[in-house]
C-alpha positions in Angstrom: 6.6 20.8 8.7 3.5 22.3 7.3 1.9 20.8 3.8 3.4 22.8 1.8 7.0 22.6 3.0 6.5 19.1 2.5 6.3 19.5 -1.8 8.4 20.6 -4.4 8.1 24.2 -5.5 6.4 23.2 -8.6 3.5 21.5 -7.0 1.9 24.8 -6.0 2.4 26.4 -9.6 -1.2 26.6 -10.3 -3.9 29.8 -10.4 -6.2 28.8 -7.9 -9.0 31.0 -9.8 -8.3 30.0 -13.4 -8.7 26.1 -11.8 -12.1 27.2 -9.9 -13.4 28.7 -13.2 -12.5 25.6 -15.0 -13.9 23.6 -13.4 -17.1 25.1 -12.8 -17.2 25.2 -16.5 -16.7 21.7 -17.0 -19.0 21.1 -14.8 -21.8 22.6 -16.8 -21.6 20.2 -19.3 -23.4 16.7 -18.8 -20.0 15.0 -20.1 -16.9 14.3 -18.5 -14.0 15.7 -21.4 -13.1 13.5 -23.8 -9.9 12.3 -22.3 -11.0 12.4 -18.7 -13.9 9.3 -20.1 -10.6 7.6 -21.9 -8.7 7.7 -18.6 -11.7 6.6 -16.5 -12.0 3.5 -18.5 -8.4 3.1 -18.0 -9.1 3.5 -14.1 -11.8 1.0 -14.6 -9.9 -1.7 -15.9 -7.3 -1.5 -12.8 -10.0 -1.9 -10.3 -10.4 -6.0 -10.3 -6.6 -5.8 -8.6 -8.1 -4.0 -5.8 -10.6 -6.8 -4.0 -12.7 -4.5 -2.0 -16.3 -4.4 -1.9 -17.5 -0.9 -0.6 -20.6 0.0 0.5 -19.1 3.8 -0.2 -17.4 5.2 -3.3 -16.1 8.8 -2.5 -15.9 10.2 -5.9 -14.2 13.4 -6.3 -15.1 16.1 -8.5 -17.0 13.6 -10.3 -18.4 16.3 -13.0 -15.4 16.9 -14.8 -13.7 13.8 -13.6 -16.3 11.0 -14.9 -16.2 7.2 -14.3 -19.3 7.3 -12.6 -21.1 4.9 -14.6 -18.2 1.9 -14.6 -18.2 2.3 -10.8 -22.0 1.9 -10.4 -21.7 -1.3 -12.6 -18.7 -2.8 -10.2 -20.1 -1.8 -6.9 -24.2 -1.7 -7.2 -24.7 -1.7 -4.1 -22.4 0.9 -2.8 -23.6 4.2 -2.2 -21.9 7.2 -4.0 -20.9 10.1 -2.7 -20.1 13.1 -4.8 -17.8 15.5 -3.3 -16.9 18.5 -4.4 -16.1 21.9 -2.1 -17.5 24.3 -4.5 -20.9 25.7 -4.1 -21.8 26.5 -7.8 -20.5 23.0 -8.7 -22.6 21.0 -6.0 -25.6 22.8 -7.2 -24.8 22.0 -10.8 -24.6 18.0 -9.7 -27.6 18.3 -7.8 -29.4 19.3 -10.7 -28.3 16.5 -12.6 -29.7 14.2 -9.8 -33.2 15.8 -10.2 -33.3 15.1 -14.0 -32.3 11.2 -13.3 -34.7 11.3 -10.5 -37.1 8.5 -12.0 -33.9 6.5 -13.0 -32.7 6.6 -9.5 -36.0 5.5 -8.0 -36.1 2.4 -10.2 -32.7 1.7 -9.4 -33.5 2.1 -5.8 -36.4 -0.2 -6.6 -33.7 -2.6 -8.2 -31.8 -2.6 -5.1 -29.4 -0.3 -6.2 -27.4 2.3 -3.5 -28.2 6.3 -3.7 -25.8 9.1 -4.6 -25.5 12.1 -2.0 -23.8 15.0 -3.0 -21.0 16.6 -0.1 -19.1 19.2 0.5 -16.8 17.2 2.6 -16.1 13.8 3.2 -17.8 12.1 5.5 -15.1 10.9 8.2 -14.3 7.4 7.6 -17.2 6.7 5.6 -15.8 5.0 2.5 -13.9 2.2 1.6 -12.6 3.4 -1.8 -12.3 6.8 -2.6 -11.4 7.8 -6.5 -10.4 10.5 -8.1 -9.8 10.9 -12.3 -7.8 13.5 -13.9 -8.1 16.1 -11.0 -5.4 16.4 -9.0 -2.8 17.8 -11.6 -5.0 20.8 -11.7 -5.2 21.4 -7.9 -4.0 24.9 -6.6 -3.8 23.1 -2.8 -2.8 19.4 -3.4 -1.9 18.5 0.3 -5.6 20.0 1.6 -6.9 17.6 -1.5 -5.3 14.5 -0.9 -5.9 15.0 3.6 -9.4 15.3 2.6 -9.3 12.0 0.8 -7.6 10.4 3.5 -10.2 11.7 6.2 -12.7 10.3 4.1 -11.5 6.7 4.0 -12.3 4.1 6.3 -8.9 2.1 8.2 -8.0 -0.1 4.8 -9.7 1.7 2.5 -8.3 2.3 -1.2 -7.6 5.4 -2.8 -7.3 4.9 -6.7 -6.5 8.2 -8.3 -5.1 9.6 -12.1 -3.5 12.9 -13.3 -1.5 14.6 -16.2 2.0 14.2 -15.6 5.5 16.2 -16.6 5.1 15.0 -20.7 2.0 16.6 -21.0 2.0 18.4 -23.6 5.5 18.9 -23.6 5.9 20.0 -27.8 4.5 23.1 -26.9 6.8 24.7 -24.9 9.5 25.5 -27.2 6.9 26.7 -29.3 5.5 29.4 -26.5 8.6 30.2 -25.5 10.0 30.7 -29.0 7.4 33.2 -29.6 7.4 35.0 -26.1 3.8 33.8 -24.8 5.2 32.3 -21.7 4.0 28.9 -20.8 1.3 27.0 -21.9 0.8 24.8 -19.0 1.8 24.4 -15.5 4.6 22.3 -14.7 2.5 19.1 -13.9 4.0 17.2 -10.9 6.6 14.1 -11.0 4.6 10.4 -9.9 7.2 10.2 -7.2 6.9 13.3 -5.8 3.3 12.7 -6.3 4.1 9.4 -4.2 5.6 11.2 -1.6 2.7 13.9 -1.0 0.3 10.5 -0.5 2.7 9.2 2.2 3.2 12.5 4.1 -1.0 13.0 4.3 -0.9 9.1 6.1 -1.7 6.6 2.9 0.6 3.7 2.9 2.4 1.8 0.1 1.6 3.9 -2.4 1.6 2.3 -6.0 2.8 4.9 -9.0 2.8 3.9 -12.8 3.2 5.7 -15.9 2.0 5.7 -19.0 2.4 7.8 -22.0 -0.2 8.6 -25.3 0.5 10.5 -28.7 -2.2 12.1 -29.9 -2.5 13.2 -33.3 -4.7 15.8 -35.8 -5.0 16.9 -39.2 -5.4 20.1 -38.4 -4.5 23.0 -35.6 -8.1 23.7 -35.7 -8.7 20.7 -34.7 -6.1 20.7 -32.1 -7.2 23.6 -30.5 -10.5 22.5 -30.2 -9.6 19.5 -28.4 -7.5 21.2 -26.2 -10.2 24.2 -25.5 -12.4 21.2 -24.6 -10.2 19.7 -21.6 -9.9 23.3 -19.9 -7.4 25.8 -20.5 -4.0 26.8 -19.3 -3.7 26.9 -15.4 -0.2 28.4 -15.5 0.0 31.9 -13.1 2.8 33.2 -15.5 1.0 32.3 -19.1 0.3 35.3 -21.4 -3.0 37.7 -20.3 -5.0 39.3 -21.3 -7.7 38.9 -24.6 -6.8 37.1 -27.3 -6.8 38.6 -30.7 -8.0 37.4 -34.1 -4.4 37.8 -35.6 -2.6 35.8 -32.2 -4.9 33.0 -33.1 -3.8 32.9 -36.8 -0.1 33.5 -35.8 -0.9 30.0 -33.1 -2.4 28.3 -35.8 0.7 29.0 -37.9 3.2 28.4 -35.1 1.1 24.7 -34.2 2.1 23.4 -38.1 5.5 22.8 -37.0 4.3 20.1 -34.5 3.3 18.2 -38.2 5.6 15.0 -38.6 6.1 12.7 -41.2 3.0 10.9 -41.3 1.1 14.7 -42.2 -0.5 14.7 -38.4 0.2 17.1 -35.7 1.1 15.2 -32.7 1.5 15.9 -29.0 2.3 13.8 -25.8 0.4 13.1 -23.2 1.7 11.2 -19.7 -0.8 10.0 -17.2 0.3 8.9 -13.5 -1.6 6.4 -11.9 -1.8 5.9 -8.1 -3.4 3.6 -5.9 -2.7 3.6 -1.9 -4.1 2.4 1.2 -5.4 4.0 4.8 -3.5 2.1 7.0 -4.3 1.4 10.6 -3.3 4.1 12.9 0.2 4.2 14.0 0.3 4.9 18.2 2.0 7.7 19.0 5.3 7.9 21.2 6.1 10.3 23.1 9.1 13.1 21.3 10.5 12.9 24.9 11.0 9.9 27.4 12.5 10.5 30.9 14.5 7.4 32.5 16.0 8.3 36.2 19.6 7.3 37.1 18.4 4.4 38.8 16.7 3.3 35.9 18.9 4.1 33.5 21.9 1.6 36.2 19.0 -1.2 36.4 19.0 -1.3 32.8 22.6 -1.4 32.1 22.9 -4.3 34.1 20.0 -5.9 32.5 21.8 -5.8 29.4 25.2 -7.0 31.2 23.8 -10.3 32.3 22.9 -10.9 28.4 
């Protein structure tokens, strides 16, 4: 059974290059998106259940994912890895490490760990490896979360978050009404989610739920936000440039998302995940080959029971 077999259709429903493009995009700016820091804090609060003390943190994507300043303040002395497979990304982070140069010297000086910046994980070199608002957006999830697992140590923790099926969910009757197809993939169920952690070797995975309104006085607004987190990652959403009057017919179409209270309000649901590497399982043969004799001497082994 190959990764993908392993997933519901719906898992792979992302553009691969829209996602790269994103990203790299993100990544430009010197903040994380606005909701990515709200989620990281959320992330933040859940680590004291986790009683591990790493002297690694495998952080990935950390440029769009952020968090990296909470986990420097739990773990000090751990040392940080940044991975991330894309070139033009890596050379974007390692920038930022040249402009904090001084600060990391006196940190250093302080006794504080360094940050190195990967394009894989090193095997088995962390003991908690954390991932914020990335994976929903992941054209290749099963190469994602093996590379996550390779890059744990036996016991390490994986804490990860992501946009779930809610996300966002008013505005689908609203595309499809007016013929624009959708406006976001179709983000991935916790427990299938769940699953995709146990197939790739993490044990007793740990899913949770929770779910945010978020509210705006104005589409404008609304859009801006929402330009701000990415863009739509959907292979079947409308191409092609969008004109000055499609923008005025969205901002039009967005007013009936306006509810009682005079605020336009969409969902959000974030899934949180936390799992384990465990120790590894020994393998037993798919065939075993008992003579005759064998097979008597243990029949009348059982007999005499």
């Amino acid at each position: 059974m190959t990764g993908d077999e392993a997933l519901p259709p719906s898992t792979q429903q992302i553009d691969a290059g829209a996602a790269q493009r994103q990203r790299r995009r993100l990544a430009a700016s010197e903040d994380a998106p606005w909701l990515h820091q709200e989620v990281a804090t959320r992330m933040l609060d859940r680590l004291p259940v986790i009683r591990l003390q790493p002297t690694a943190v495998l952080q990935s994507r950390p440029a769009t994912g952020g968090g990296d300043t909470g986990l420097r303040a739990h773990y000090p002395q751990a040392t940080q890895l940044w991975f991330d497979p894309d070139a033009e990304v890596r050379a974007l982070l390692q920038q930022r490490l040249k402009r904090g140069f001084m600060q990391s010297v006196m940190d250093k000086l302080r006794g504080g760990a360094s940050t190195e910046v990967v394009a894989e994980p090193p095997a088995g070199a962390a003991q908690l490896a954390w991932s914020n608002m990335e994976l929903h957006a992941e054209a290749d999830k099963p190469a994602l979360v093996k590379r996550w697992h390779a890059g744990l140590a036996v016991e390490g923790c994986l804490m990860f978050s992501c946009l779930g099926p809610d996300s966002f969910i008013e505005l689908r009757p609203i595309f499809a009404r007016e013929g624009w197809g959708p406006p976001a993939p179709d983000w991935v169920d916790m427990h299938d989610l769940g699953d995709l952690l146990v197939h790739a070797g993490f044990a007793d995975p740990v899913m949770d739920q929770e779910h945010l309104r978020l509210t705006w006085g104005s589409p404008q607004d609304l859009l801006r936000d929402l330009r701000a987190l990415g863009g739509n990652l959907a292979p079947a959403r409308l191409r092609g440039l969008r004109t000055k009057a499609w923008r005025e017919q969205l901002l039009r179409a967005l007013e009936s998302l306006r509810g009682a209270d005079g605020r336009l309000a969409l969902s959000i649901e974030l899934v949180y995940g936390h799992a384990f590497k465990p120790q590894p399982k020994v393998k037993v043969a798919a065939t075993t080959e008992v003579s005759l004799d064998q097979m008597r001497a243990m029949v009348r082994g059982a007999g005499k029971h």
